[in-house]
C-alpha positions in Angstrom: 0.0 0.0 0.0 3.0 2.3 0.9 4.5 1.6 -2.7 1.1 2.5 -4.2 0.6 5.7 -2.1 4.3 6.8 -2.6 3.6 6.5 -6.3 0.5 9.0 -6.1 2.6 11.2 -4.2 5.2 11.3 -6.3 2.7 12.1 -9.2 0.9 14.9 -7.2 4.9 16.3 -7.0 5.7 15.9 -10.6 2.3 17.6 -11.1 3.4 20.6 -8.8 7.0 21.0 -10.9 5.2 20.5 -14.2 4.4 24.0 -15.8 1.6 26.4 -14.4 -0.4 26.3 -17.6 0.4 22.5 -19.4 0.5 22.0 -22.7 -0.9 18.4 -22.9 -2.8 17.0 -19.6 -3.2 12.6 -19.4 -5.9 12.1 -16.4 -6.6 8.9 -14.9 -5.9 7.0 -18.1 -7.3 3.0 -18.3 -6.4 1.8 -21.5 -6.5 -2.4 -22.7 -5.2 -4.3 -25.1 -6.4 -7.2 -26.6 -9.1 -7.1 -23.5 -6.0 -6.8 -20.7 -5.9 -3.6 -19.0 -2.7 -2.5 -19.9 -2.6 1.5 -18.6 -3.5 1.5 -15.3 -5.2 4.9 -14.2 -2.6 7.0 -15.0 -2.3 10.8 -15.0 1.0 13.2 -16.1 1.3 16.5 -17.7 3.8 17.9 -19.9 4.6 21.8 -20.5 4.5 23.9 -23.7 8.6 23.2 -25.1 8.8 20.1 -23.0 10.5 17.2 -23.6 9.1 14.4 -21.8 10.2 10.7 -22.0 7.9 7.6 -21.1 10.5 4.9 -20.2 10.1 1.8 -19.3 10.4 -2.3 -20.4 8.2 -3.9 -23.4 4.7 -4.3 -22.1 5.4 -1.5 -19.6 2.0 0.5 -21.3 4.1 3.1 -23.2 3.3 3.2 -26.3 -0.4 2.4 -25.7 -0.2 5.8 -23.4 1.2 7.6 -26.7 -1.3 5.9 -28.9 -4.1 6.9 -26.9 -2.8 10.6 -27.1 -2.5 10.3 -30.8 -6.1 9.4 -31.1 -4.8 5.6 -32.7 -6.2 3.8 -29.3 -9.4 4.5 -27.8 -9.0 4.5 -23.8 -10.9 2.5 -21.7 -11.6 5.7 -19.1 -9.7 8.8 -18.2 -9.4 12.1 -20.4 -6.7 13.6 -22.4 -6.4 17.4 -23.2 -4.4 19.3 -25.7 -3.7 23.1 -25.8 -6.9 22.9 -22.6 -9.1 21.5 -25.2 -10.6 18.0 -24.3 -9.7 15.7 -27.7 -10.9 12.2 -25.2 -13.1 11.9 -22.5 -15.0 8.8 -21.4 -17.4 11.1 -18.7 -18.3 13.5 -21.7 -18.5 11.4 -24.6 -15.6 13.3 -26.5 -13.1 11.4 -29.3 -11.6 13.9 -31.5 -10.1 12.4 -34.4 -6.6 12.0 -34.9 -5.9 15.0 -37.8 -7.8 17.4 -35.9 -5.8 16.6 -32.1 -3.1 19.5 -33.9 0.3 16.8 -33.5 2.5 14.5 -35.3 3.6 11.0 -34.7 7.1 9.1 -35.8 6.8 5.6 -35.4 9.4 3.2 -35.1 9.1 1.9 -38.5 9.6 5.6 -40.0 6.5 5.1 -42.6 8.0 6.1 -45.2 6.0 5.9 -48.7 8.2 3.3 -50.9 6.9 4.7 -54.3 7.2 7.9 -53.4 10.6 10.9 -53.8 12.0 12.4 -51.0 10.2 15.4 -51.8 6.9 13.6 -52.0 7.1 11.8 -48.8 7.5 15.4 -47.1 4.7 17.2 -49.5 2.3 14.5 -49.0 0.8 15.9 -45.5 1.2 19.9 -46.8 -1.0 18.8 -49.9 -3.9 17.4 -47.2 -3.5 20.4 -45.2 -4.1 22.1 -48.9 -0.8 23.8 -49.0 0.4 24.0 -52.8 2.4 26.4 -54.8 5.8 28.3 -54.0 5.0 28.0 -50.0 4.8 24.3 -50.7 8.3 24.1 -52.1 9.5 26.3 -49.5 8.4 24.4 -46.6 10.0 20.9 -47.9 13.1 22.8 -48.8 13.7 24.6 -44.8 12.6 21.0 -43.5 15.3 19.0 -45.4 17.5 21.0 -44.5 16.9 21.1 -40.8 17.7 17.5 -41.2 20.6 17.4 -43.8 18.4 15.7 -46.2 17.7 18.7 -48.9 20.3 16.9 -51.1 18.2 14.0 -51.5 14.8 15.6 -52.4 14.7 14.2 -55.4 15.8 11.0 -54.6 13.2 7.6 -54.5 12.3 6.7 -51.0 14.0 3.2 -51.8 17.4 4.5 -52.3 17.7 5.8 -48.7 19.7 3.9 -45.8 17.6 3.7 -42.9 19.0 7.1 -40.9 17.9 8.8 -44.1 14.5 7.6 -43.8 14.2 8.7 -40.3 15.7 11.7 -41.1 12.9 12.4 -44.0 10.1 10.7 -40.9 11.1 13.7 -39.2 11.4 16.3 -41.9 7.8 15.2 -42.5 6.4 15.2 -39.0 8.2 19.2 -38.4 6.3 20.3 -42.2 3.3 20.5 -40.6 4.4 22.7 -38.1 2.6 20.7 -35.4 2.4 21.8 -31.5 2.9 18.2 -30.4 5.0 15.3 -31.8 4.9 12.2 -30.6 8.0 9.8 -31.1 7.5 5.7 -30.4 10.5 4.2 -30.9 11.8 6.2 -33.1 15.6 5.4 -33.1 15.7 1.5 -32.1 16.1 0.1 -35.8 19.8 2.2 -35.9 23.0 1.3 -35.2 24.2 2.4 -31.7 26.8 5.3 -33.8 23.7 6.6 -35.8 21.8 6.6 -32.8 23.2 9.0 -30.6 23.5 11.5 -33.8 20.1 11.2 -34.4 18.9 11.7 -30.3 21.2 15.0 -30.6 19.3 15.8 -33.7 16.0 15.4 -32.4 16.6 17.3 -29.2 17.9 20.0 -31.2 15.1 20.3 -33.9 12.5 20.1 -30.3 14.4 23.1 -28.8 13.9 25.0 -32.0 10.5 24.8 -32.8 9.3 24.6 -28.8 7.2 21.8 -29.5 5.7 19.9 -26.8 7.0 16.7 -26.7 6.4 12.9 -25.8 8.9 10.5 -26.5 8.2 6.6 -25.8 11.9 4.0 -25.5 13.3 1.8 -23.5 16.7 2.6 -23.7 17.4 4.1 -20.4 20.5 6.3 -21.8 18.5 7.7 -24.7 15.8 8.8 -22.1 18.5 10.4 -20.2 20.3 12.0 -22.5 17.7 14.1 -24.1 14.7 14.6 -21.8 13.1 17.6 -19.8 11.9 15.3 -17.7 11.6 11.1 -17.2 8.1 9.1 -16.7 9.2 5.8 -15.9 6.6 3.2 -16.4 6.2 -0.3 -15.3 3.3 -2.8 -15.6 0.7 0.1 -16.3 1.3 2.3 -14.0 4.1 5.3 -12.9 6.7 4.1 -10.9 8.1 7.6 -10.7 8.4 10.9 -12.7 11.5 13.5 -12.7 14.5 15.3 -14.0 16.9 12.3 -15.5 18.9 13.3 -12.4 16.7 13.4 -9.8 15.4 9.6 -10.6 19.0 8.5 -11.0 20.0 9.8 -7.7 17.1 9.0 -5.6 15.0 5.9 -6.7 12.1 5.5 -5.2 11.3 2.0 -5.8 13.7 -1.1 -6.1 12.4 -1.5 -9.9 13.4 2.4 -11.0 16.9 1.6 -8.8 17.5 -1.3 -10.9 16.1 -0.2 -14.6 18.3 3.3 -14.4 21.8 3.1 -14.4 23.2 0.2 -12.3 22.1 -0.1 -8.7 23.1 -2.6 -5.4 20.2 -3.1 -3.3 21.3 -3.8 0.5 18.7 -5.3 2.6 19.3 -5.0 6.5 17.1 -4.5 9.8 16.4 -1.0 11.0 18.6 -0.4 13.9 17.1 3.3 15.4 18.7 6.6 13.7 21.8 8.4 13.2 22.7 12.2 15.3 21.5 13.4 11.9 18.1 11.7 11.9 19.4 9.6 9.2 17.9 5.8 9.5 20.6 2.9 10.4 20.7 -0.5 8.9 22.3 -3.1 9.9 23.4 -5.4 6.3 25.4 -8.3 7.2 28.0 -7.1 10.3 27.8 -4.0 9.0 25.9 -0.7 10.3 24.8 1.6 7.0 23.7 4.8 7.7 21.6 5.9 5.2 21.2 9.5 3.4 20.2 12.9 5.5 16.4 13.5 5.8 15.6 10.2 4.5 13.3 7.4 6.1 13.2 3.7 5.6 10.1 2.5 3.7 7.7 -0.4 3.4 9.5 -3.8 4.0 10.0 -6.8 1.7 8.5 -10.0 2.3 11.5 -10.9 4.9 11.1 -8.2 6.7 13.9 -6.1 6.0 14.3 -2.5 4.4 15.9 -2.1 1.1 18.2 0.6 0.1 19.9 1.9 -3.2 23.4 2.2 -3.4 24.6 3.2 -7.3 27.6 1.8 -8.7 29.7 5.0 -9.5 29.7 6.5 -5.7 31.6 3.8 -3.3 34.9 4.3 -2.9 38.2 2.2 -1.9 41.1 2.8 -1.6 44.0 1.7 0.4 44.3 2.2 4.1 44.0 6.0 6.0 41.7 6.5 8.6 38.4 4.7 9.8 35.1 6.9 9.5 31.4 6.5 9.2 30.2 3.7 6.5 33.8 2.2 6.0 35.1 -0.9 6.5 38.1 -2.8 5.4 36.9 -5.5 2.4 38.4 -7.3 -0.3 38.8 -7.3 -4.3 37.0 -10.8 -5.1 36.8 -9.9 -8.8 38.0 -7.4 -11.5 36.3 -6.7 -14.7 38.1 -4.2 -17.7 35.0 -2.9 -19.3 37.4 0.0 -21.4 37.0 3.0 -19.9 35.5 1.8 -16.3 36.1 -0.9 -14.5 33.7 -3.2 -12.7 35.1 -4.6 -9.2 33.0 -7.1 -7.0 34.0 -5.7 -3.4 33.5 -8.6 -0.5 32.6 -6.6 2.8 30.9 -6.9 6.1 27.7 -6.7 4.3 28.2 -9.3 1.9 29.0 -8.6 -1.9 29.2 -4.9 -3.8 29.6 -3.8 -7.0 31.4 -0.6 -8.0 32.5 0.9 -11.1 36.0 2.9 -11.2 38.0 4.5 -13.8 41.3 2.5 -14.6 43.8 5.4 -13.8 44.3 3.2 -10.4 43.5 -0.5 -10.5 43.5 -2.6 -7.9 44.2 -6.7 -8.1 41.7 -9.2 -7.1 42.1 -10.8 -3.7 44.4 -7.0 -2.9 42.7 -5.8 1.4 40.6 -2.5 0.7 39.3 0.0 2.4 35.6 0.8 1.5 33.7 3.8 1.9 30.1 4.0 1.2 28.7 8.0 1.5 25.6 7.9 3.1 24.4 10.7 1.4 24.4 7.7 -1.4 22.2 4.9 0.3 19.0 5.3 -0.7 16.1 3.8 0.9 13.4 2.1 -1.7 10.3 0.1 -1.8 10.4 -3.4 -2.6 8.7 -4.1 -5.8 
C-alpha cells in the first residue's frame, strides 16, 4: 500500500513541478489491449517546449499511453487534453479524431511511402493540409535541411539507408508545423553510432520549434540524454516521474533503482537513527547509515528494508583512517569494461559492486578500504 501511495505522491509532485499552464494534460488514463488492461489509471502533464520521456520495459503500457494521445487507441476511461481543449473523454463522450488533435507522430518503422521521392514523402501531409504552390516548395526545402536531407529531395524513397528515412520521418512530421510530436520508438532500428547522432538531432530540432514533446523508448541512456523530464513506467502504472537526475540519484522504488543506471540493493534490519536523523541498517555485520532527511520505507516480504546504493559512488582505496560507512573488504573480482572498471568488493555486508576508472587499479584478492557516502544509500520500496 505504501508503494502505491508513494507512487500517487510522487505524481501529485511531478504535477506541482510541471508548468503552471500544461500544454498536454493525461488524467486517470485506463487503457487495454487485446481485453487486458494495460494503462492502469494513470495521469501526467507535460509543459508547452517540453521534452518528456515515457520509459520503461516492453509491455510496460508506453506506447499504448502515446497511442491513446494520438487518437490511434481508444481509452478505456480517463481524459486527455491538448492546448486545454478536451480531444478524449469517457465522462463526456468526446473522441476527437486524430488529424484534428493539432500533433504528429514518428513511429518506429519511419513510414516512409516506398513509391514515393524524398520530396513527396515530405509534400504529401502539406498537400492534405491544402498547402500548394511556392509556399509548398519552400516548406519541404527549410525541413530537409533542418535534417541534412535537402540533397536528396529528389531521390526515391527506396534508395535511402535507414538514418535517411528517419531523417525524412522527421522532416515530414516538423512540415506541418505541429504543436505536439509524438516519437514511439523512433531510433531503435539504428546502429548504436547513428543513434546517438540522431537523439542530438532530435533534441535540437524540439528546442527549435518549442514543441511539446512525448517521446516513448526503452533505452534508459537515450531517455536520459535528451529529456526535460523522465516518466518511468512499469506494468501500467508510474513508478516515478523527474529530472533524469533526480530519478538517478534518488530511486524510489527497487524497480526504477534497478532499470536506471546500475544499482546494489542492501537489505538490512532497522537499527534506530543516526545524530543526523538519518535511518541505520544493519546489512550483514555492517551498520549503514543511510542518506540525511531520508526514512526507511515499506519492507519486503523478509522483513527487512531495502536501500539503493549506485555503482559510480563507493569508494576504496588503500588504508587511511576509519570513519562512518567504511570498512576494510576485499577485491574478489576485476572486470576491464574500457574506460570503467567493474570490481565485485567482499565486505561486512556481503558482496558490492562498484565501477572505477582505470587510472588506479587494484588486483583481485588486494585488502581494501571501503567507503560507502551515506548521502548515497538510498532507501526504496520493494517491488
Amino acid at each position: 500500500m505504501l508503494a502505491a501511495n508513494l507512487r500517487t505522491d510522487d505524481a501529485v509532485d511531478s504535477a506541482a513541478t510541471d508548468a503552471a499552464q500544461p500544454y498536454i494534460e493525461v488524467r486517470n488514463l485506463t487503457a487495454a489491449f487485446d481485453g487486458k488492461v494495460v494503462v492502469k489509471d494513470i495521469s501526467f502533464s507535460v509543459a508547452q517546449g517540453e521534452h518528456l520521456s515515457l520509459l520503461g520495459p516492453s509491455g510496460c503500457g508506453k506506447s499504448t499511453t502515446l497511442r491513446c494521445i494520438a487518437g490511434l487507441e481508444t481509452p478505456v476511461a480517463g481524459e486527455i487534453v491538448i492546448d486545454g481543449i478536451p480531444v478524449f473523454s469517457s465522462t463526456k463522450g468526446i473522441s476527437v479524431a486524430t488529424e484534428k488533435r493539432k500533433l504528429s507522430m514518428v513511429f518506429q518503422s519511419y513510414a516512409i511511402w516506398p513509391h514515393m521521392t524524398v520530396f513527396e514523402n515530405v509534400a504529401y501531409g502539406l498537400r492534405v493540409q491544402g498547402i500548394k504552390g511556392s509556399e509548398l516548395q519552400q516548406r519541404v526545402a527549410d525541413v530537409l535541411k533542418m535534417v541534412g536531407m535537402e540533397d536528396y529531395i529528389s531521390r526515391p524513397a527506396t534508395d535511402l539507408s535507414g538514418g535517411q528515412q528517419q531523417r525524412v520521418a522527421l522532416a515530414r512530421s516538423y512540415a506541418s508545423r505541429p504543436k505536439v510530436i509524438l516519437l514511439d520508438e523512433p531510433l531503435s532500428n539504428l546502429d548504436a553510432r547513428l543513434r546517438v547522432r540522431m537523439r542530438e538531432e532530435i533534441k535540437e530540432l524540439q528546442l527549435k520549434f518549442d514543441l511539446s514533446t512525448i517521446y516513448v523508448t526503452h533505452d534508459q541512456e537515450e531517455a536520459m540524454a535528451i529529456s526535460d523530464r523522465i516518466i518511468i513506467m512499469h506494468d501500467g502504472v508510474v513508478e516515478q516521474t523527474g529530472k533524469p537526475l533526480e530519478i538517478y540519484d534518488t530511486p524510489r522504488t527497487r524497480f526504477v533503482a534497478d532499470f536506471i543506471g546500475a544499482a546494489n540493493i542492501i537489505a538490512g534490519t532497522a537499527q534506530g537513527e543516526a545524530g543526523n536523523g538519518a535511518p541505520i541498517l544493519k546489512v550483514g555485520e555492517a551498520l549503514v547509515e543511510c542518506a540525511p532527511r531520508s526514512k526507511l520505507l515499506k519492507p519486503d516480504g523478509s522483513g527487512q528494508y531495502l536501500a539503493a546504493v549506485r555503482t559510480v559512488y563507493p569508494e576504496i582505496r588503500r588504508g587511511g583512517p576509519d570513519g562512518p560507512n567504511q570498512w576494510s573488504a576485499t577485491v574478489r573480482r576485476r572486470v576491464l569494461l574500457g574506460d570503467i572498471v567493474n570490481y565485485t568488493i567482499t565486505w561486512p555486508g556481503g558482496l558490492l559492486r562498484l565501477h572505477r576508472l582505470p587510472s588506479d587499479l587494484f588486483e583481485e584478492g588486494e585488502t581494501v578500504k571501503l567507503h560507502i557516502p551515506a548521502s548515497r544509500v538510498i532507501p526504496v520500496v520493494a517491488d
